[in-house]
N, C-alpha and C positions, 0 to 999 in steps of 0.2 A: 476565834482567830488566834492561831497560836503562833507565840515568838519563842523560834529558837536563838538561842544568845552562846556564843563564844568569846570569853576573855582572854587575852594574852599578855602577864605580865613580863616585863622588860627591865632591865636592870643596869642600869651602867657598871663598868668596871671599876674594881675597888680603888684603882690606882685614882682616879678622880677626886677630888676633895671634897667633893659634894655627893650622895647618890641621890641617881634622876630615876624615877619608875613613871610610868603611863601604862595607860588599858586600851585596847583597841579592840574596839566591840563591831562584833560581823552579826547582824543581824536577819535573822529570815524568816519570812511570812510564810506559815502555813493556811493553805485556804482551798477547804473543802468546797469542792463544786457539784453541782449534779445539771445534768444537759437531756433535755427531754425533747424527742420529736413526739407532740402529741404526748399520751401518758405512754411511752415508750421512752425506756432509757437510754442514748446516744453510747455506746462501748467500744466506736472505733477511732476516738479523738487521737491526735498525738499532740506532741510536746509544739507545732508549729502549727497547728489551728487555734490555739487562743492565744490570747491580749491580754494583757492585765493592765490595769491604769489607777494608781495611787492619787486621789485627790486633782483626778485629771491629765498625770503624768505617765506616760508612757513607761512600763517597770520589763523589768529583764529577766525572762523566765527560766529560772535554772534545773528542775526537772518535775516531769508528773507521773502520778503513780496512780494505776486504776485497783479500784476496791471493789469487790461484789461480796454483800456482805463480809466476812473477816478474811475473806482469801487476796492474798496482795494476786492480780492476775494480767499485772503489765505494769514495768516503769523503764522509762526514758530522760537524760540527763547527765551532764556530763559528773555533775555534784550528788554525791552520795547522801542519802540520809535516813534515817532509821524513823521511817512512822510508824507508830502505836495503834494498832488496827483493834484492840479490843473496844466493847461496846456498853455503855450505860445507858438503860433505860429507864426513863420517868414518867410514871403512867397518873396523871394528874385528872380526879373526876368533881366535878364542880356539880352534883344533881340536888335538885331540891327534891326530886320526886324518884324512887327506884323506878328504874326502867327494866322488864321482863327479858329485852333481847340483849341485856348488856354479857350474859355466859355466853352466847354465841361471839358475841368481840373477844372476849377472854379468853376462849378456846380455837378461836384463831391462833393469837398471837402464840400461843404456848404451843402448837401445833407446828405452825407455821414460820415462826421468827424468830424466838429465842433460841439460844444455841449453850452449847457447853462452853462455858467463859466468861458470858453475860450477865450482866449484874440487871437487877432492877430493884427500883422503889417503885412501891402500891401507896398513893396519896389519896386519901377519900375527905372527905368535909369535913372529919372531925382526927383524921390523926395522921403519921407515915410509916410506912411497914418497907421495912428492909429486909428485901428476900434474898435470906441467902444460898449465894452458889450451891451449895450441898443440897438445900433442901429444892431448889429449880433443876438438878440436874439428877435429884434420886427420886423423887417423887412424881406417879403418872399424873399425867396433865389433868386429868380428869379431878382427881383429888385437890390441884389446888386451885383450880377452878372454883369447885366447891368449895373450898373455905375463904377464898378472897371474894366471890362471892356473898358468904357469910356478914364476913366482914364489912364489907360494902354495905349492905343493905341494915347491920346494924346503926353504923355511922351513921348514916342518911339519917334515920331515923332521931339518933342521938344528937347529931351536929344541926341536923338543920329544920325539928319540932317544932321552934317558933315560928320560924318564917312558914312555915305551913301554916298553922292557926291564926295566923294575922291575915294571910292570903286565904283564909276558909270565909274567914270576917268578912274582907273584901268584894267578895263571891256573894254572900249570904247579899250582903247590903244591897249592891246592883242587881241581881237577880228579880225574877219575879215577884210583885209586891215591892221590889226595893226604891232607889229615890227618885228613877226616871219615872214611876208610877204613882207620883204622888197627885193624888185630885187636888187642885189650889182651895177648894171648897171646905172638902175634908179632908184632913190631914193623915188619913189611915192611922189613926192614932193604935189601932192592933200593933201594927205591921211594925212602927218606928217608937212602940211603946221602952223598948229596952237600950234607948241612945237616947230615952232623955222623955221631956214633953211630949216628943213627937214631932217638934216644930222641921219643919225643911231647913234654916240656921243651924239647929244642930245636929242635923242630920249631916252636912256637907262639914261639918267640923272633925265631927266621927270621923269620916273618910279619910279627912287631911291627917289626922292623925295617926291614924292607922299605915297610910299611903309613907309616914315620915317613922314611922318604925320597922316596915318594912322596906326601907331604903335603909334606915342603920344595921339591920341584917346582913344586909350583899353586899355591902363595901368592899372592896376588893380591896390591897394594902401593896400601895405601890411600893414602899420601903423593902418588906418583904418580898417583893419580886425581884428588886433589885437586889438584895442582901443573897436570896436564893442561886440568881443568877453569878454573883462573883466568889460565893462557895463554890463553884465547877469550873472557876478559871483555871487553877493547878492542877483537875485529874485530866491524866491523860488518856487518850482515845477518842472513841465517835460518841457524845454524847445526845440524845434523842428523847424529848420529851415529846410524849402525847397526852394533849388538853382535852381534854370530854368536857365542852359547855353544855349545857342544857338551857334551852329556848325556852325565856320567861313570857308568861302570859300575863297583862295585870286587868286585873277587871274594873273597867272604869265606869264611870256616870252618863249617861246619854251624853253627847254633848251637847244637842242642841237644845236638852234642857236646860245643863249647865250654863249654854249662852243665854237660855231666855232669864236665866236667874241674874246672869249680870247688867239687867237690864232693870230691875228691880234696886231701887237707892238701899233698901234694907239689905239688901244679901250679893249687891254687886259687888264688893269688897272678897269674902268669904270664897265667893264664888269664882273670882279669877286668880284666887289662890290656888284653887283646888285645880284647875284648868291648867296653870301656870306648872302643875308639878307633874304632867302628862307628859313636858319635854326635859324626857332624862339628859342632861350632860356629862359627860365622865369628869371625873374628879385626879385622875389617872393621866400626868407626864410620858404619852404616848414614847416621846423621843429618847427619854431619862432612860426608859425600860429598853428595847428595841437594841441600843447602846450599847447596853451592858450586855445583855446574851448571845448578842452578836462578839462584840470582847470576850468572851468566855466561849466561844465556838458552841455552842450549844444551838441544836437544829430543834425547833417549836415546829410543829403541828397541831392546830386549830382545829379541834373536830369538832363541828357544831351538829347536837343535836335536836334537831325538829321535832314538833310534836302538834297535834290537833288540838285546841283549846277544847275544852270539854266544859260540861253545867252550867257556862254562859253564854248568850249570845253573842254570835258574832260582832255583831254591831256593838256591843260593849264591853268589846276585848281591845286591848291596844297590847303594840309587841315593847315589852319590856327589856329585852336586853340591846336595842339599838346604842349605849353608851359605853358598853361591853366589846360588842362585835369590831366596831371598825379596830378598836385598842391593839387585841388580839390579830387580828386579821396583817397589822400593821407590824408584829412583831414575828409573826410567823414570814411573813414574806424578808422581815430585816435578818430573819437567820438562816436563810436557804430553805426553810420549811415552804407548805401554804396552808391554805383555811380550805376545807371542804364540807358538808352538809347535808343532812338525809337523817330520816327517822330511825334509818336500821344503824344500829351502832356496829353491826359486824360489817357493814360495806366501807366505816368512814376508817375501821382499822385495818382492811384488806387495802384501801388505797395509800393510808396512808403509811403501810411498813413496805408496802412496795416502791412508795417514790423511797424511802431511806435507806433501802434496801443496797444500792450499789452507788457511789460517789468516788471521782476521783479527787486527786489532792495537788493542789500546787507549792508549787517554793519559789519565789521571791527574795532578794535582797534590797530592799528599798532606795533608792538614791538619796533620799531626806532621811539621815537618821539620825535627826534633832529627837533630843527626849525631852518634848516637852510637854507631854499631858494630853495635848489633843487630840480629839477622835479625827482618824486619816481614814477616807473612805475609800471602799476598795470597789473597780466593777472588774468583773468579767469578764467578756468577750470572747464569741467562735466568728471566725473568721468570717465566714461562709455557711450558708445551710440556717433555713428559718426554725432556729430552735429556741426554747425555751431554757433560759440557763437562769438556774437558782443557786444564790451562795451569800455569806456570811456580806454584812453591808459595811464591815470595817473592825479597826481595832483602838486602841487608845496607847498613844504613842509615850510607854512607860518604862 
C-alpha cells in the first residue's frame, strides 16, 4: 500500500514579529487491484465501477490506471500521477526434497514472465541470489535455468540434510517391523534393538524425540517475515513474490496402537505425549505478518506443492504442514495474491504469473488523515458484475 505524501511549507511575512510555518500534508493511497471473472482478468473497468471504503467509510476515487504487465494501457482521472510500473520478483522455495519438475516452473517463468527491467531474487533454503539485470537479460534462458537449478538443488541438500535424516528415522521406526508391530509378548527385541532395550517406553520416547527435533528444523521465523516484509516498503513498483511450499508428510505411529498404549498406567503418560504432538499449531502471528506485506504492497502467491507419501503407509502418514498452510493461505489472500496447489510446479507458476500478470491501480485521498499508527483497512469494490476482486487488505496510518 503505497502513500504518496505532499508537503507544503508556508511562511508568514517578515513584517510579523513572530514567524508562523505549518505543513499541510495531501495524502494518497495507492492500491493495486486485480478483478477476475473466473481465472479471467476483468480489463474493461473504469474509474466509476469501483468503491473503495476505508475502514468502512466511503473514499473518493480520484483516478485508475490499467497495467498489463509494465505497459500502462488506460488511465482515467481528473488528478495526475506518476506510477512506477517496474516489477520485482521474489521467487521463495521452502523444499525439504528436490523436486525433478521444478526446471519446468523455471523455464516458464524465464520464458514467459520476466521481461527487460525486471529484477529478481532466487531464495532457496539455505541462501539468496540476486540476479542481476544484465545477467537475466544477456543470458539464454536456458543457461540460467540450469544454474539456478544448480543451485537449488545444491542448497536443498545443504540447507535442509537434517531434517531429512531425522524424517528418514521417523520413516524407519514406523515402517515395517517398527512400533505399530510390536507383539506385547515379544518385544522384537531385533527390530527396536538400536533405541534402547527394546522396550515399547522407549521406543515411543525415540519418536517424541525425534518428532521435537524435527519440529525445531521447520520453524518458520516470523520476525523475519516481518523484517523481510518492511525491507520492500520504500522500493518502488509491482512487487511479487512466489512461495513454493512443499507438502510435508510425517510418519506417524498407528494410532490405535498408540491409543491402546494409553491405556496401559506404565506408558499412558508417554504415550499421549506422543499423540498430543500429531496436532501441529503454528507458532506464527498470522495477523502481525499479513499486515505488514500488505503495508509494504507486496503481492504473495502461495504455491503449495503436493506430493504422494512414499515407503510408508498410508495409514501411518499424517499431513504435516497443516500449521503452515492456513498462515500462508491467510497472507496471500491479505496481499491481493491467492494459494493454489498441484504436484506440477510448472502449472502453480503458469497460474500464478498470470493472475499478476495485469492489475490496475487506484488513488485515493483518505478523509481520516490522522497519523496515528493504525492499520486502516482498505476494501474494494466493482459495482456490478459477479467478480472476484483481489487487493492489498490495508496500510498502517504512518
Amino acid at each position: 500500500m503505497k502513500q504518496t505524501i505532499f508537503g507544503f511549507l508556508l511562511i508568514a511575512a517578515a513584517a510579523f514579529p513572530q514567524q508562523l510555518s505549518y505543513e499541510v500534508r495531501v495524502v494518497n493511497i495507492e492500491v493495486p487491484v486485480r478483478v477476475f471473472d473466473g481465472d479471467q482478468f476483468v480489463d474493461h473497468l473504469k474509474l466509476d465501477d469501483f468503491e473503495v471504503l476505508e475502514d468502512g467509510v466511503p473514499q473518493k476515487i480520484e483516478a485508475v490506471y490499467l497495467f498489463k504487465k509494465t505497459a500502462l494501457e488506460r488511465k482515467e482521472g481528473k488528478t495526475a500521477f506518476k506510477p512506477e510500473a517496474s516489477r520485482h520478483f521474489y521467487m521463495f522455495f521452502s523444499l525439504f526434497e528436490y523436486d525433478a519438475k521444478i526446471p519446468k516452473a523455471l523455464n516458464h517463468f524465464f520464458k514467459n514472465v520476466i521481461k527487460p527491467g525486471d529484477q529478481l531474487m532466487f531464495i532457496t533454503p539455505r541462501a539468496a541470489y540476486d540476479m542481476k539485470k544484465a545477467l537475466v537479460e544477456n543470458t539464454s534462458s536456458e543457461k540460467i535455468v540450469e544454474r539456478l537449478t544448480t543451485m537449488l538443488k545444491k542448497d536443498i541438500q545443504l540447507g535442509d540434510g537434517a531434517y531429512r535424516s531425522v524424517l528418514a528415522d521417523l520413516k524407519r521406526m514406523v515402517g515395517v517391523g517398527g512400533i505399530q508391530s510390536i507383539n506385547p509378548e515379544a518385544a522384537f527385541k531385533e527390530e527396536l534393538s538400536s533405541y534402547g532395550s527394546g522396550s515399547v517406553s522407549e521406543y515411543l520416547m525415540k519418536y517424541q524425540a525425534d518428532f521435537k527435533t524435527l519440529e525445531s528444523l521447520r520453524t518458520i521465523n516470523e520476525n523475519r517475515l516481518v523484517d523481510f516484509a518492511k525491507s520492500l516498503k520504500g522500493l518502488a513498483g509491482n512487487k511479487i513474490v512466489f512461495f513454493f511450499y512443499q507438502k510435508e508428510f510425517v510418519p506417524t505411529p498407528d494410532q490405535q496402537f498408540v491409543a491402546s498404549m494409553m491405556q496401559n498406567p506404565e506408558l499412558s503418560s508417554i504415550a499421549s505425549e506422543v499423540f498430543g504432538l500429531l496436532e501441529r499449531e503454528s507458532t506464527i502471528n498470522s495477523d502481525r505478518v499479513k499486515k505488514a506485506f500488505s503495508d509494504s504492497s507486496v503481492n504473495v502467491y502461495f504455491l503449495y506443492m503436493t506430493k504422494n507419501p512414499a515407503d510408508v503407509p498410508l495409514n501411518q502418514i499424517a499431513e504435516g504442514s497443516a500449521d503452515i498452510f492456513p498462515v500462508f493461505d491467510e497472507i496471500a489472500k491479505a496481499t491481493g495474491g491467492y494459494t493454489t496447489s498441484s504436484q506440477n510446479p510448472e502449472y502453480l507458476m503458469q497460474q500464478a504469473s498470470r493472475a499478476a500478470d495485469n492489475y490496475y491501480l487506484l488513488y485515493y485521498s483518505p478523509k481520516d488523515k490522522t497519523v496515528d499508527g493504525k492499520f486502516r483497512t482498505v476494501t474494494v469494490r466493482v459495482k456490478s458484475g459477479n467478480y472476484r476482486v483481489a487487493h492489498l487488505a490495508g496500510y498502517f496510518a504512518k
